[in-house]
C-alpha positions in Angstrom: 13.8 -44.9 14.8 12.4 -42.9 18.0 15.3 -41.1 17.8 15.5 -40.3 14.5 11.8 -39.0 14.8 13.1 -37.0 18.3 15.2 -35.3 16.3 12.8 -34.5 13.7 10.4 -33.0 15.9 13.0 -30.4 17.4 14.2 -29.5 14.6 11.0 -28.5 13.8 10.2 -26.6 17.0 13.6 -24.7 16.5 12.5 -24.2 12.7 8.6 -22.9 13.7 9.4 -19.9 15.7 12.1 -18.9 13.0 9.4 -19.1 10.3 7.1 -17.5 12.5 9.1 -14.3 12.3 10.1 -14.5 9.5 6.3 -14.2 8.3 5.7 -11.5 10.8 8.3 -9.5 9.2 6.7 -9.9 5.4 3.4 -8.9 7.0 5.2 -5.9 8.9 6.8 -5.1 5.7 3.4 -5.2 4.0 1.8 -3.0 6.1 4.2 -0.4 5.8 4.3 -0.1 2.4 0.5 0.1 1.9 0.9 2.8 4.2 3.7 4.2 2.2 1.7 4.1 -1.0 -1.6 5.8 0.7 0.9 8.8 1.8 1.9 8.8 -1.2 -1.4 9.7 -2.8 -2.8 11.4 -0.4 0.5 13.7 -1.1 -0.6 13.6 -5.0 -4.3 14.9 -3.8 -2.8 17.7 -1.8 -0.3 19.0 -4.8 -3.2 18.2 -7.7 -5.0 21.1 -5.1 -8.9 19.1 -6.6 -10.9 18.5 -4.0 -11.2 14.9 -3.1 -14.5 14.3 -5.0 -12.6 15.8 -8.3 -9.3 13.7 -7.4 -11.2 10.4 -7.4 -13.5 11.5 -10.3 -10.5 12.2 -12.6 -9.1 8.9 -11.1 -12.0 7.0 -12.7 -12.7 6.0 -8.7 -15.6 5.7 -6.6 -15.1 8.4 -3.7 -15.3 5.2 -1.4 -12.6 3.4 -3.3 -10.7 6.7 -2.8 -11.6 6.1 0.8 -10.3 2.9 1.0 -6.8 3.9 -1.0 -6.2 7.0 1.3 -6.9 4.7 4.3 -4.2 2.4 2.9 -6.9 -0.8 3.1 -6.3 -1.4 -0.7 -3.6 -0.9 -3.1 -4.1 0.8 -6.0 -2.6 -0.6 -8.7 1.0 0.8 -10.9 -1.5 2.0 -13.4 -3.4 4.1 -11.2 -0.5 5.4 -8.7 0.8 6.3 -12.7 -2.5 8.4 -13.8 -2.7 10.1 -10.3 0.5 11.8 -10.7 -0.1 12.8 -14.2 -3.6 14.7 -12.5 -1.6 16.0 -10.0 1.4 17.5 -12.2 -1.3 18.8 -14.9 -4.0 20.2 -12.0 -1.2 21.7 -9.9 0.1 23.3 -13.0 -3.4 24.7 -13.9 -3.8 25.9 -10.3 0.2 27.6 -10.3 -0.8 29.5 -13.8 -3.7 30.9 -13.0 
């Protein structure tokens, strides 16, 4: 039985470290997508050529939820990633035929 339970335990160890990384990997992952997503609307601000304060308005966001999308701290959702590039295509257009 001791040796069974031996056995146990480093398979375990071997199995922790593996897991470990594994996890570290998701988060790294995680990370870089948020940041991916926050570039991405920050490039949708820039093309929609609205000031920030207008972006967000037409967003139906706070300018501090803005904030916290441009700083990649939340994730906007599909919806909203959706209805900023519709005010970016339609403001940039505006801005281009005037």
């Amino acid at each position: 039985m001791e040796l069974a339970q031996r056995a146990s335990a480093q398979r375990l160890a071997l199995e922790r470290p593996a897991a470990e990384g594994q996890l570290d990997a998701r988060q790294a992952a995680r990370t870089s997508e948020r940041h991916e997503v926050a570039a991405e609307l920050s490039r949708l601000l820039v093309a929609s050529g609205l000031s920030r304060e207008d972006f967000a308005a037409r967003l139906g966001a706070s300018a501090s939820r803005r904030s916290t999308y441009l700083s990649a701290k939340v994730v906007p959702s599909a919806t909203l990633l959706v209805r900023a590039k519709a005010i970016a295509r339609r403001a940039g257009t505006t801005a281009r035929g005037s």
